[in-house]
N, C-alpha and C positions, 0 to 999 in steps of 0.2 A: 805409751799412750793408752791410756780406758778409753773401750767402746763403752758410749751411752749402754743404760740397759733394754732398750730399746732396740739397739742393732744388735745385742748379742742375743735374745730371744729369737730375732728373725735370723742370724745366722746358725741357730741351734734346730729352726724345725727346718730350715735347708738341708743341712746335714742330715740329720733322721730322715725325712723323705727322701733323699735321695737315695740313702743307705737299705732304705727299708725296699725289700722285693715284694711286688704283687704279684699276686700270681690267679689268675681266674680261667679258672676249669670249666669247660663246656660240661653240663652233662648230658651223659646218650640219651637217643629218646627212647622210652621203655619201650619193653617189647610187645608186640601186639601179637593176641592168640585168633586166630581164625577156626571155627570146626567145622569137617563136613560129617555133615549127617542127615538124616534122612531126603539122601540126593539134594542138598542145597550147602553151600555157603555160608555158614553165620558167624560175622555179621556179614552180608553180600556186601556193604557197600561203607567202605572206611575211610577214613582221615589218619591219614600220617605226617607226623615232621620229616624230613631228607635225612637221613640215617639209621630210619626206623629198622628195624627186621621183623618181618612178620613170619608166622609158622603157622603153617597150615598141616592141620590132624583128621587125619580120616578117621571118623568113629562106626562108618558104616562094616557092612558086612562085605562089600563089593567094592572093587578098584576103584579111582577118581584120580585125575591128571589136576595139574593149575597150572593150565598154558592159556598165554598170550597169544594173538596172531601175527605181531611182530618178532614175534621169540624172544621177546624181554623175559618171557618168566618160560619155564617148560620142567615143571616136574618130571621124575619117573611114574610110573602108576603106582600110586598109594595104597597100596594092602593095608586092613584094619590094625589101625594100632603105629601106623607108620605116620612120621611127617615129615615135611621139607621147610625148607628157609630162604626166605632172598631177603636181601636187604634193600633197602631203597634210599638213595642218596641223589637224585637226580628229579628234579619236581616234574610234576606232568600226573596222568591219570594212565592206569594200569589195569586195561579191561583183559578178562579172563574169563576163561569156560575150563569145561572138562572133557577133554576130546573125546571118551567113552560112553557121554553124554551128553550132547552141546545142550541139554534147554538148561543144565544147571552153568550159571554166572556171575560173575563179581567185577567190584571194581577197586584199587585201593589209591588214593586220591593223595599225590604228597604236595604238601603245601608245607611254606615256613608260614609259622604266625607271629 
């Protein structure tokens, strides 16, 4: 028995799509550079996607922390030249100071968009 050529078209891209593997890669969200310097934060106040990592770099001359008061985030003290990392995969807003100095402060803000 011949299939019309009409079923055997449709049974030929059943086969290929089925056969064929997709495959769709999330990609990370880039990383994001925070600097301290001259006693502030910049940028103080970010947007992140939920998997960001952000690094925070002391460029001053004088130690600086990046702690939370929930203790989500709690650096070491940052000597010039030193940084730290957190990642952030959990949405919400992420307020921080520097315990050596509470009037310097930030926030980093993770949001999906």
């Amino acid at each position: 028995m011949r299939l019309p050529h009409r079923n055997l078209s449709l049974a030929f891209a059943l086969f290929a799509a089925a056969s064929t593997r997709v495959s769709c890669a999330l990609a990370a969200p880039a990383p994001v550079a925070v600097e301290i310097t001259k006693f502030a934060y910049t940028p103080a106040d970010l947007v992140v996607e939920p998997g960001a990592t952000v690094t925070w770099t002391n460029r001053d001359e004088t130690p600086h922390t990046v702690t939370s008061a929930d203790g989500a985030l709690a650096s070491p003290a940052l000597d010039t030249g030193d940084h730290w990392q957190r990642r952030f995969d959990a949405e919400g807003d992420y307020v921080y100071t520097c315990t050596l100095h509470p009037f310097m402060m930030g926030t980093v803000h993770v949001r999906r968009h």
